[in-house]
C-alpha positions as CSV (number, residue, x, y, z in Angstrom):
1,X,120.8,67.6,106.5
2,X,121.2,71.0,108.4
3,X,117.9,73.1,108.3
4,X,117.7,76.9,106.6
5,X,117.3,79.5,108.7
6,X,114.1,81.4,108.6
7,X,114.4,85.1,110.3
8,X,111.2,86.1,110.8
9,X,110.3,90.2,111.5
10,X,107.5,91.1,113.6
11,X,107.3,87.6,115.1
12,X,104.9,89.3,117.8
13,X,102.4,90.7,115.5
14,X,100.1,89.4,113.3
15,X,101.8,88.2,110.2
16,X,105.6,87.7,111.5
17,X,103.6,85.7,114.1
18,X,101.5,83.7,112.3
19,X,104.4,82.8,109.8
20,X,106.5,81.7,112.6
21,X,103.6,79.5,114.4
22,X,103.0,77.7,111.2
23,X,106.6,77.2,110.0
24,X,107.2,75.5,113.8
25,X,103.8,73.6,114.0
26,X,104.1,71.9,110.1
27,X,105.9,68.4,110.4
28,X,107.6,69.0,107.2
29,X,108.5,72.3,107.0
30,X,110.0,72.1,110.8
31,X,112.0,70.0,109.8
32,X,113.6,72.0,106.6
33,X,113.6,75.6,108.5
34,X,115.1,76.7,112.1
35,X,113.0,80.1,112.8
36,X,114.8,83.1,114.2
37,X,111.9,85.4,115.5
38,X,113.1,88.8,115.9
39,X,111.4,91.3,118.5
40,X,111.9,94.6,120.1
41,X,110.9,93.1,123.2
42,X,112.2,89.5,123.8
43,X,110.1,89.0,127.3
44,X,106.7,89.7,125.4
45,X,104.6,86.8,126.1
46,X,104.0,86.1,122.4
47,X,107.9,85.3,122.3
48,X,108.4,83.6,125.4
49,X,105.4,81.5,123.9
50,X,107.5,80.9,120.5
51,X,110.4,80.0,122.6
52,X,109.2,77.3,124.2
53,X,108.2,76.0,120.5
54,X,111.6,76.1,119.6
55,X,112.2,79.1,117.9
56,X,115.1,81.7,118.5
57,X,114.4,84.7,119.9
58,X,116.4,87.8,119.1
59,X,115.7,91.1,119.9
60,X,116.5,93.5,116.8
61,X,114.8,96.8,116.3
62,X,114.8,97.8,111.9
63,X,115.3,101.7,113.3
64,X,119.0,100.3,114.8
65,X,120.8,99.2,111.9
66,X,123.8,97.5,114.1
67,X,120.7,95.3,115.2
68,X,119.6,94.4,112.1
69,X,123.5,93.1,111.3
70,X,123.3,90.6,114.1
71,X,119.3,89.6,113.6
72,X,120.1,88.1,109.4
73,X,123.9,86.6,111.0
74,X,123.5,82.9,108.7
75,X,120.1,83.3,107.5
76,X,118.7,81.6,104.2
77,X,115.4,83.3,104.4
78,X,113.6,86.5,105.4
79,X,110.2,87.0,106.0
80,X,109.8,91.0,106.2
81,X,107.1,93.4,107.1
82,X,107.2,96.6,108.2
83,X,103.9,98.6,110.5
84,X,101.9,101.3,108.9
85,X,102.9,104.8,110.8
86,X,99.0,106.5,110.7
87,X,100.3,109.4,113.1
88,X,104.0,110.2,110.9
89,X,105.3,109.8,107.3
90,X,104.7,106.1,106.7
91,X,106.0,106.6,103.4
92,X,109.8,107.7,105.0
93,X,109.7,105.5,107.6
94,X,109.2,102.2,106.0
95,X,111.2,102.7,103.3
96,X,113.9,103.4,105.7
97,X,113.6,100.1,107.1
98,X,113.1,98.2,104.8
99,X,115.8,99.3,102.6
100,X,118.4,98.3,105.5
101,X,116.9,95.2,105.8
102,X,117.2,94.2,102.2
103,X,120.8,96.1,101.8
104,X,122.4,93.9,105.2
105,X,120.7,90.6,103.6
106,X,122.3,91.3,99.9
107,X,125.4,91.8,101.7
108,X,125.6,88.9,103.8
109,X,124.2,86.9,100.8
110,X,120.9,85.9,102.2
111,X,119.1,83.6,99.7
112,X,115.6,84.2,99.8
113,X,113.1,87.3,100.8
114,X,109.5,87.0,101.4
115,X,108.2,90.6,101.6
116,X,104.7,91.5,102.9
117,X,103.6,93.7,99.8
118,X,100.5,95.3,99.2
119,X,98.5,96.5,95.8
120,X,99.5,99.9,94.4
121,X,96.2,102.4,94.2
122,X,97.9,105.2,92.4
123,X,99.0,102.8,89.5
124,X,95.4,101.0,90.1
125,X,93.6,104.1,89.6
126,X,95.9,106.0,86.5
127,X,96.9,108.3,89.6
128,X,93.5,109.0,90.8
129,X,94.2,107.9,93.8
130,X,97.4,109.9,95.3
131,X,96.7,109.6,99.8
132,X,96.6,106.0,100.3
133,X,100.8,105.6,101.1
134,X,100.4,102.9,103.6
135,X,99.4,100.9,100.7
136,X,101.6,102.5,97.9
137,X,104.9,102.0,100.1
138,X,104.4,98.8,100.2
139,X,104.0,98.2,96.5
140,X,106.6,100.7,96.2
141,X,109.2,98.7,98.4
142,X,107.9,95.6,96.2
143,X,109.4,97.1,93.1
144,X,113.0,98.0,94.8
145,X,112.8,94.9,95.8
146,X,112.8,92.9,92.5
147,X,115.6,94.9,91.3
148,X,117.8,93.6,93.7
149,X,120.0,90.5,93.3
150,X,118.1,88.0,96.0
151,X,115.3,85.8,95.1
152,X,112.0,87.4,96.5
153,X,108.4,86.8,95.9
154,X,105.5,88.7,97.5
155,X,102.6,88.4,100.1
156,X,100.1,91.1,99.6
157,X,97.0,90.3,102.5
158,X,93.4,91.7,101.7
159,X,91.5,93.4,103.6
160,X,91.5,92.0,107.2
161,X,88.6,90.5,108.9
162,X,89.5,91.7,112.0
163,X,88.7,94.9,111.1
164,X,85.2,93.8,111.3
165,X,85.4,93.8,115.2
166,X,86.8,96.9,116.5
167,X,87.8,99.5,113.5
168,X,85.5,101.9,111.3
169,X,84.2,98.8,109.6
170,X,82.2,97.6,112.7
171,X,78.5,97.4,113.4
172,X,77.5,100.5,114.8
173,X,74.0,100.4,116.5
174,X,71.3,102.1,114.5
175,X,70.1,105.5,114.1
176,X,66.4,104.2,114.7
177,X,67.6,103.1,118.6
178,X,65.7,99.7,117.4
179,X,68.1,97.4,119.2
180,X,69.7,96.9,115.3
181,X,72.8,97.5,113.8
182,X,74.3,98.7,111.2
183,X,77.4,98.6,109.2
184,X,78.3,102.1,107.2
185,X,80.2,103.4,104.3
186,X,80.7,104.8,101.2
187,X,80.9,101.3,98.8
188,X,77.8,100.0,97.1
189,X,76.3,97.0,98.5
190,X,78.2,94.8,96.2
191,X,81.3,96.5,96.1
192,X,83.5,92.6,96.6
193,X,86.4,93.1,99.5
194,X,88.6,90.0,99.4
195,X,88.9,89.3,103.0
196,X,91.7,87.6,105.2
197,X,92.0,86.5,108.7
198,X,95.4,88.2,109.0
199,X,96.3,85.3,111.7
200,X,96.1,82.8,108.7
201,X,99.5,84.4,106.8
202,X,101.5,81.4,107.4
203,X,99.2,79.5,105.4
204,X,100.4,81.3,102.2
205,X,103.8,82.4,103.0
206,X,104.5,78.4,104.0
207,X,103.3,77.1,100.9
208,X,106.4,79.8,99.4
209,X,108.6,78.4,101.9
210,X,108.0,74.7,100.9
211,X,108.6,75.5,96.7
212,X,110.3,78.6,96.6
213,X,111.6,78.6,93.1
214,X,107.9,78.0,92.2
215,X,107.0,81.0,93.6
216,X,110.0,83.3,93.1
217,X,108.5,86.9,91.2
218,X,105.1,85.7,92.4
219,X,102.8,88.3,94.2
220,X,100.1,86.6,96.1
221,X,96.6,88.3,96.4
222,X,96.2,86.8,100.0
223,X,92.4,86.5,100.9
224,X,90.1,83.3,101.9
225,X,87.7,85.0,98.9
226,X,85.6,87.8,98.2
227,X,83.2,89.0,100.1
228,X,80.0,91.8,99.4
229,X,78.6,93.9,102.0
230,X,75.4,92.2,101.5
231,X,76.8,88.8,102.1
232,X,79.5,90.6,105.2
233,X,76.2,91.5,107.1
234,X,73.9,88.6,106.5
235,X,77.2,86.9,108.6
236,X,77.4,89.5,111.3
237,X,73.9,88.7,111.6
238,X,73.6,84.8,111.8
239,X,76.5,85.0,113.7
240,X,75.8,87.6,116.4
241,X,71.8,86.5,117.0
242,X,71.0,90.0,115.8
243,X,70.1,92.2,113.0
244,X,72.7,94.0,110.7
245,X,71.9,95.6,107.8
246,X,74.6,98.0,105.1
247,X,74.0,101.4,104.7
248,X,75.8,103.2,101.9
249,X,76.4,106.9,102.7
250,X,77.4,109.5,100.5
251,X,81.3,110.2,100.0
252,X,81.8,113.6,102.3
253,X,79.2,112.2,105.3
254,X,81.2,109.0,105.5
255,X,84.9,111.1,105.2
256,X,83.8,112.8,108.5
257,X,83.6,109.7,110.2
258,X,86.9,108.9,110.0
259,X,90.2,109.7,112.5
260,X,90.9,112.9,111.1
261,X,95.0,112.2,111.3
262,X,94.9,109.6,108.8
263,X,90.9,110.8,107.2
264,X,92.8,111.2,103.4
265,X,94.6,107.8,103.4
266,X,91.7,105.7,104.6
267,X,89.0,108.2,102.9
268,X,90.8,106.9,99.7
269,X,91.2,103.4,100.4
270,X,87.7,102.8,100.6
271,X,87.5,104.6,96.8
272,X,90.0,102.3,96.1
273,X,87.9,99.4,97.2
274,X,84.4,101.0,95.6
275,X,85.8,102.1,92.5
276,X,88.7,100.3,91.5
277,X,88.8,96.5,93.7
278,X,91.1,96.3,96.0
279,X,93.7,94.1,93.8
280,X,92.6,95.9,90.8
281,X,90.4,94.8,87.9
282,X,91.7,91.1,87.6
283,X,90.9,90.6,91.6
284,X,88.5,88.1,91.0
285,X,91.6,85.8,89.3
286,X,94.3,87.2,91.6
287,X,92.3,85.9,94.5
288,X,90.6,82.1,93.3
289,X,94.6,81.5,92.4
290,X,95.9,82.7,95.1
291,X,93.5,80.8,97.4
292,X,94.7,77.5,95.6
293,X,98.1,78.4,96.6
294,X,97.6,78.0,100.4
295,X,99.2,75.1,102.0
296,X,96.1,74.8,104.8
297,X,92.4,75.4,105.0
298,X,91.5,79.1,104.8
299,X,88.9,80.5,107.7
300,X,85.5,81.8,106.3
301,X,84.4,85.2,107.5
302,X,81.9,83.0,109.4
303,X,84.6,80.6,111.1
304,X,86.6,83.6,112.1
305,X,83.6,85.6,113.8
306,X,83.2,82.2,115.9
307,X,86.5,82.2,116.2
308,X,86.8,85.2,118.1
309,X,83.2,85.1,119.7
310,X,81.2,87.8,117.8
311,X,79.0,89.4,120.0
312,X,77.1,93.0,119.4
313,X,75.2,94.2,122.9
């Protein structure tokens, strides 16, 4: 039996990579797909690294459509996700892309796309919420999507761990100069983020690969669980050796603390998270099912501060 072959974008990055990892490393599943891992730059050690697992490495770039032709030539499956542009018009850009992604694979009859999605805060917050793009293209794209005539279903991550090491979400050290730290913003103490290890995608988007038909039209609400702040810095804490405590500011002190080229998008995403939950107001189901779904173990906030040796100086 002659295995499907899975093109995998963005096999250097976070997602594409971890999708492309798992598919190679899982006894069964390496033996149903062949993975195609598509890069802009095919000496990048991350490829080199997938190469010597087995995997095809093609260099395709979604901004050159004649590479794009080439990158889906006899491909069953796509796995697709496009980068958040912070400094341009993400909005434009992705769409863009994506749309001559999906257009080559209908034309060349491509059976199956699995499209890194994300939840929609305008339609979440009855338009309330009108700045965060990097989330509503996404969601956006989803819908074109499923109006197309290719089977699709949908991988929408939470809110990454990793942004817990080196982004505004980060232990800052304390106003007091007290040798503590603390972690600042505008959500309540038990405003719930469902948190994901980014790196742990090919755990969800392999258990679509294994039964696809069960999970054709599905959206996944991709997180280990939720999480409070409470409960996120009691963790920083234990795991660090020192103390971190949550500090809720109000809404126009914590706005200036953020990069003022993207300040409305992000400013807005953390409304999002306070005010509406990040999947919306049937989070708490999206996620427990969606955690079932997972064809491995999912990494605790705990593990993946370990993980990546948590330290605060």
């Amino acid at each position: 039996m002659s295995k499907k072959l899975l093109v995998v974008f963005g096999a250097t990055g976070n997602q594409g990579g971890s999708v492309a990892n798992f598919v190679l490393d899982d006894p069964k599943l390496s033996q149903q797909y062949s993975v195609r891992a598509l890069t802009r730059d095919a000496s990048n050690a991350k490829a080199q690294a997938l190469q010597l697992k087995g995997a095809e490495i093609v260099e395709a770039d979604m901004d050159k459509p004649e590479s794009i032709i080439a990158a889906l030539n006899g491909a069953h499956t796509i796995f697709l996700v496009t980068n958040t542009q912070y400094s341009a018009d993400t909005r434009a850009i992705e769409t863009k892309q994506a749309k001559a992604v999906c257009e080559e694979a209908v034309k060349q009859g491509i059976q199956y796309l699995i499209w890194s999605s994300m939840s929609h805060p305008e339609k979440l917050s009855n338009g309330e919420l009108t700045k965060v793009e990097h989330f509503d293209v996404k969601a956006e794209i989803e819908d074109w999507i499923r109006s197309l005539p290719i089977k699709s279903s949908f991988f929408a991550p939470g809110s990454f761990m990793q942004n817990f090491l080196n982004h505004n979400m980060a232990p800052r050290p304390s106003p007091a100069n007290d040798g503590t730290y603390v972690v600042v913003n505008l959500c309540h103490p038990n405003t719930k983020l469902a948190l994901i290890d980014i790196t742990d995608t090919g755990k969800w988007v392999g258990a679509i690969l294994a039964e696809p038909d069960r999970y054709e039209g599905k959206f996944i609400a991709a997180a280990t669980r939720l999480y409070d702040f409470e409960e996120i810095v009691t963790t920083l804490s234990k795991v660090s050796g020192k103390k971190v405590t949550f500090q809720q500011v109000p809404d126009d002190i914590f706005k200036g603390f953020l990069p003022e080229s993207y300040r409305e998008q992000l400013f807005e995403m953390y409304l999002l998270f306070r005010d509406f939950g990040y999947f919306g107001s049937e989070m708490k189901e999206k996620v427990e099912w969606a955690a079932e779904q997972a064809r491995a173990p999912l990494t605790t906030f705990e593990e993946f501060l370990k993980k990546n040796e948590f330290k605060l100086q």
